[in-house]
C-alpha positions in Angstrom: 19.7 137.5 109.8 16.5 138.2 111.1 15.0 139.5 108.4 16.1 136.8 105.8 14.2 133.9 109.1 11.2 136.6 108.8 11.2 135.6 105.0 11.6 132.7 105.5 8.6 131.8 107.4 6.4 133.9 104.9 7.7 132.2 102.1 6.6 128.9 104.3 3.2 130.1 105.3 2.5 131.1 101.3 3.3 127.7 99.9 2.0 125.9 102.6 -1.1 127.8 102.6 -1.8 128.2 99.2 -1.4 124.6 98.4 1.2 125.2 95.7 3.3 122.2 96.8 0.2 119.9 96.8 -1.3 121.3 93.7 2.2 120.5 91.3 2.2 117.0 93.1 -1.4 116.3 91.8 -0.5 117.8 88.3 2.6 115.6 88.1 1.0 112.4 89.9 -2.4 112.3 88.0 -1.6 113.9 84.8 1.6 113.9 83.8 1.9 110.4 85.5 5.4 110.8 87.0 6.2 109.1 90.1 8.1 110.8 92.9 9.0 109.9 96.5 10.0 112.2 98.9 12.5 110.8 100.9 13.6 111.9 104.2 16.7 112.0 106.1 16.9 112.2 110.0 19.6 111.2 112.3 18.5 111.4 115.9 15.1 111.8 117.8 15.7 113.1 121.1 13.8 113.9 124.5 14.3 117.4 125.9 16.1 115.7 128.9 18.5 113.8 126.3 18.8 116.9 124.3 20.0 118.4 127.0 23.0 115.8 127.4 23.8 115.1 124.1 26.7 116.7 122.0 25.3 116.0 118.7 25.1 119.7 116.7 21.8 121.2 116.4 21.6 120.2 112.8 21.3 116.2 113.9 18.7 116.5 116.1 14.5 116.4 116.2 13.3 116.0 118.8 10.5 113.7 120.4 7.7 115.9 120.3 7.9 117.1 116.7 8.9 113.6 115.6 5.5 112.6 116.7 3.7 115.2 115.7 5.5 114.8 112.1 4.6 111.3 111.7 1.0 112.2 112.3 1.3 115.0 109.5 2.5 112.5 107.1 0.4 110.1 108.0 -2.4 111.9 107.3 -1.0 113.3 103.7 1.6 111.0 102.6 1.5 107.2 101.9 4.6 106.4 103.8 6.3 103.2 102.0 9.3 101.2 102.7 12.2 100.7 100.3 10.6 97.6 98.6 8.3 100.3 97.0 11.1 102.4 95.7 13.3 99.5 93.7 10.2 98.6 92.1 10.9 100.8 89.5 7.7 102.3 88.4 6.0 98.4 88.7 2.4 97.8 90.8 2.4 101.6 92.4 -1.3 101.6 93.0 -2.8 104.4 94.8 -1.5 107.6 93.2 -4.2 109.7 95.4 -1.2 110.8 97.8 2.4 111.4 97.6 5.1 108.6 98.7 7.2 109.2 101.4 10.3 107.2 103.0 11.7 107.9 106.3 15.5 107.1 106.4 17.8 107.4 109.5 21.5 108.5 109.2 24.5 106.1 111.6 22.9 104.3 114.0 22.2 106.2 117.2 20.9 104.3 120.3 17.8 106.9 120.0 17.3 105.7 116.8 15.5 102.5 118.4 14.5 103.9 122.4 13.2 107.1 121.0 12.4 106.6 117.1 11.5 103.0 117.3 8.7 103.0 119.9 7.0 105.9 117.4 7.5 104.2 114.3 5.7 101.3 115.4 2.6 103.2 116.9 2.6 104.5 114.0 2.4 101.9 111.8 5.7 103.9 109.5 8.6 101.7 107.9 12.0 102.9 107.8 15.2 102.8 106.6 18.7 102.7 108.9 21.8 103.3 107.5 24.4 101.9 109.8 27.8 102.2 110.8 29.3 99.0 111.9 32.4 100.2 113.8 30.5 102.4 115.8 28.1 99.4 116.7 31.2 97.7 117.8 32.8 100.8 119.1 30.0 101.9 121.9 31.3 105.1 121.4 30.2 108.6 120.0 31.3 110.0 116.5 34.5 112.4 116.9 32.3 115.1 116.2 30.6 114.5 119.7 33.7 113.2 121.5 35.1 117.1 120.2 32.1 119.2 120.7 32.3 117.6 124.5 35.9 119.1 124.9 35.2 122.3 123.2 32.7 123.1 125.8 34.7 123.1 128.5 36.9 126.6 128.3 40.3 125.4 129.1 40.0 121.9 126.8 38.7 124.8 124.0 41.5 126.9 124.7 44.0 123.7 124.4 42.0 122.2 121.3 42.7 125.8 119.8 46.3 125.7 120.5 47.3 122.5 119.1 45.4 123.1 116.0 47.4 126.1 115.3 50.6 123.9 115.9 49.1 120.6 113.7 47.6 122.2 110.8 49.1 125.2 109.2 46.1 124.8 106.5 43.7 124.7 109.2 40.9 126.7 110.3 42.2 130.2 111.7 42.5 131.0 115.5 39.0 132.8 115.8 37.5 129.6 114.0 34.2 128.5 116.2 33.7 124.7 116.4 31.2 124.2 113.0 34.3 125.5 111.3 36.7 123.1 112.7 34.1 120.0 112.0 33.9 121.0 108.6 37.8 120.9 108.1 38.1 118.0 110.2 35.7 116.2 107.7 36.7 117.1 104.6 40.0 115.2 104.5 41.5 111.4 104.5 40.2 109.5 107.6 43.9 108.9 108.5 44.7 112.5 108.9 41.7 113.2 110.5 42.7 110.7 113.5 46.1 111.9 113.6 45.0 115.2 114.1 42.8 113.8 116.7 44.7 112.4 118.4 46.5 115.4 119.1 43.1 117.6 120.5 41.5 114.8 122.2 42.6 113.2 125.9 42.1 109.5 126.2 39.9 110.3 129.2 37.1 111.9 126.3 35.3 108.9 125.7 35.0 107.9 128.7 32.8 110.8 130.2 31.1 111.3 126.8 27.2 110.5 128.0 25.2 107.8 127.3 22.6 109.6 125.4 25.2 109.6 122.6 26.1 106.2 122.2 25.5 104.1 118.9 22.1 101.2 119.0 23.6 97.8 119.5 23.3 94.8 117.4 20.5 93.3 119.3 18.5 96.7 119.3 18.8 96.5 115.3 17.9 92.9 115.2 14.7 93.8 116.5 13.8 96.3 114.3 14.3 94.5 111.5 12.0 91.8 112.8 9.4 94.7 112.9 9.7 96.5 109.6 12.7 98.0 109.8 15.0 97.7 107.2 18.7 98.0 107.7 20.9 99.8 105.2 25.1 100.4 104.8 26.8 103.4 105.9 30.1 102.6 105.4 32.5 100.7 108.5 33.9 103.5 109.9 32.0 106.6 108.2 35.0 108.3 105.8 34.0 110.9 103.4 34.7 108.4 100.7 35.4 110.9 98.0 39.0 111.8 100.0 39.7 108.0 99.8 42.1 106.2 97.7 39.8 103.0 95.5 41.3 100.1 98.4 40.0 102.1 101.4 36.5 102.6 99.4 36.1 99.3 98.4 36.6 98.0 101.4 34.4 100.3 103.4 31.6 99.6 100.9 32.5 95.4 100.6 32.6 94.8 104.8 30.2 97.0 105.9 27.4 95.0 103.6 29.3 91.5 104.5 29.3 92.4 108.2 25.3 94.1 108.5 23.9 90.6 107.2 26.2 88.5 108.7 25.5 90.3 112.1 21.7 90.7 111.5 20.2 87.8 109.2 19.2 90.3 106.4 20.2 91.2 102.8 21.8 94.7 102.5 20.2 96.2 99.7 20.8 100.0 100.1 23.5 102.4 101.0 24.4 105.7 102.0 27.2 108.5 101.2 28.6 109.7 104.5 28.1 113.2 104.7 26.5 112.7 100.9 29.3 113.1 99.6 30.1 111.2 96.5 31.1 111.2 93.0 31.5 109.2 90.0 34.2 107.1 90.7 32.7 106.2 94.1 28.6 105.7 92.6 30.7 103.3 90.1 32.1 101.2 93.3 28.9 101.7 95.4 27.2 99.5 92.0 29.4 97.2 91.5 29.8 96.4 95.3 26.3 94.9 94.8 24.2 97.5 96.0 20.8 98.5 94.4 19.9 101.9 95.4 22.4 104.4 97.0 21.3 107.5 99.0 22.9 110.8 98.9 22.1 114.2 101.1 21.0 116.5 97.3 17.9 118.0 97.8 14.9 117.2 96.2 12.2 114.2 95.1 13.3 111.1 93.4 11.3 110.5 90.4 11.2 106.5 88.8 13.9 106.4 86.1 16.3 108.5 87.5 19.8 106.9 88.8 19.3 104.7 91.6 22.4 105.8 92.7 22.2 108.9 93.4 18.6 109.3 95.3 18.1 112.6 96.7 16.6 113.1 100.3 15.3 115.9 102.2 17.4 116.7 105.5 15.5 117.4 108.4 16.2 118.7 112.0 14.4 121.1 114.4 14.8 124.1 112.8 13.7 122.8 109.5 10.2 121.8 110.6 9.0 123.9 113.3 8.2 127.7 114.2 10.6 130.1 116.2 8.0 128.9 119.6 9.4 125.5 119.3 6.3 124.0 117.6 5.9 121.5 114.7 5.0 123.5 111.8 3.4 122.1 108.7 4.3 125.2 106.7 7.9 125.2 107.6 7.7 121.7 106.6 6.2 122.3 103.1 8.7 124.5 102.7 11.6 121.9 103.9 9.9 119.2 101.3 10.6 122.1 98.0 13.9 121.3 98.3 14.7 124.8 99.3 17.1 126.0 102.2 
């Protein structure tokens, strides 16, 4: 393992360093004339104090110092657009001296607007928020937060354990560690999942998960849209829509727009695959619900012309853009923005 993160950072430092990444973007900008947008995915920004208290996974989380220090980086190198550029389609692009870049948040957090949000407007950077309107409503964490809370408290582990042993013979096996469990946990119909659930969890869970985890609020998100923010669907209650019979999909996809621009004034123009998970049968519905873009969590640049319904993003979190010190890394990121692991 260490070896393969010692690779891993030369590889970074060579194409970071050597220009490569920059070099093919001028090739494929100014001469071959092909647009691309490099489009990013985050979910939460977080202090080190909030980090501290928050039960999201490590793969959720950047936090407030490299966020600030990234939006510096691509505000100096990128020409960071909202989603109006994108659905142009090629149309009144202008400037092709710099790379396009849009910044997209995953769900909703309450960090999204007390942490991001304060940044974003220093900055002078649009975004993009995919939301999740029952957990707007809810208050509440995602399971995944409500279960990593339990499993970090030995005897709740110990009983989580137990009763997944006695729910799901299919399940993960009794030295699974949590990741394994989340994975399993997603990757089924969102009925089953909160049966199961219901079986690990205590009533009491939500109610001592912290605040730090909670979802932005209606009147949080109204604000940013008043401020260049745009507002995007999620889904209502986040299923892995893929696992979900054509009802259950359309509905997700129908009231989740219906409820976003009822709630906040706006059109809904984009959406989101939970997880990124989607296929054809669900990109079909996500068009026809009356979407115009969706985006999913493949890696890689979105070029003009391809499907608008299948966008790729690059995901990034801490250990995607920073050095094994803990500081922002602009190689690290070069290599994130390949599309590589």
């Amino acid at each position: 393992m260490r070896i393969r993160r010692f690779l891993r950072f030369v590889l970074a430092v060579v194409i970071h360093y050597s220009g490569l990444l920059s070099i093919r973007g001028f090739i494929r900008r100014r001469i071959f004339r092909q647009e691309e947008f490099c489009i990013l995915c985050l979910h939460r920004v977080l202090s080190f104090q909030d980090q501290t208290q928050s039960n999201s996974l490590p793969g959720m989380v950047l936090r407030e110092e490299t966020f600030v220090e990234l939006l510096g980086y691509l505000k100096r190198w990128f020409l960071i657009v909202p989603l109006e550029v994108l659905l142009r389609n090629g149309k009144e692009l202008g400037d092709r001296s710099k790379p396009r870049c849009l910044v997209t948040f995953d769900d909703g957090w309450v960090d999204n607007f007390t942490t991001a949000y304060p940044w974003l407007k220093k900055f002078g950077v649009p975004a993009l928020i995919f939301v999740v309107p029952d957990f707007v409503e809810s208050g509440k964490p995602f399971w995944v937060e409500q279960l990593v809370h339990a499993w970090r408290e030995p005897h709740q582990r110990e009983r989580i354990q137990s009763r997944l042993r006695d729910l799901a013979v299919d399940g993960p096996g009794p030295g699974a560690n949590l990741e394994e469990v989340v994975e399993w946990l997603k990757h089924m119909v969102a009925q089953r999942r909160q049966r199961i659930l219901g079986g690990l969890l205590s009533s009491q869970e939500s109610e001592r998960d912290p605040e730090v985890d909670r979802p932005v609020t209606w009147d949080q998100l109204r604000e940013m849209c008043q401020k260049g923010i745009e507002a995007g669907s999620h889904t209502v209650s986040h299923p892995l829509l893929t696992y979900e019979g054509d009802a259950t999909v359309e509905r997700e996809l129908r009231e989740c727009k219906q409820v976003i621009e009822e709630r906040l004034a706006t059109k809904v123009r984009a959406f989101a695959y939970p997880n990124g998970d989607w296929d054809p049968r669900v990109r079909k519905m996500v068009q026809q619900a009356g979407y115009e873009c969706a985006f999913t969590t493949c890696r890689g640049w979105h070029r003009h012309g391809e499907d608008p319904f299948t966008i790729r993003r690059i995901m990034l979190h801490e250990g995607k853009v920073t050095w094994p010190s803990g500081r922002f890394s602009p190689a690290m990121l070069s290599l994130s923005l390949t599309g590589w692991r």
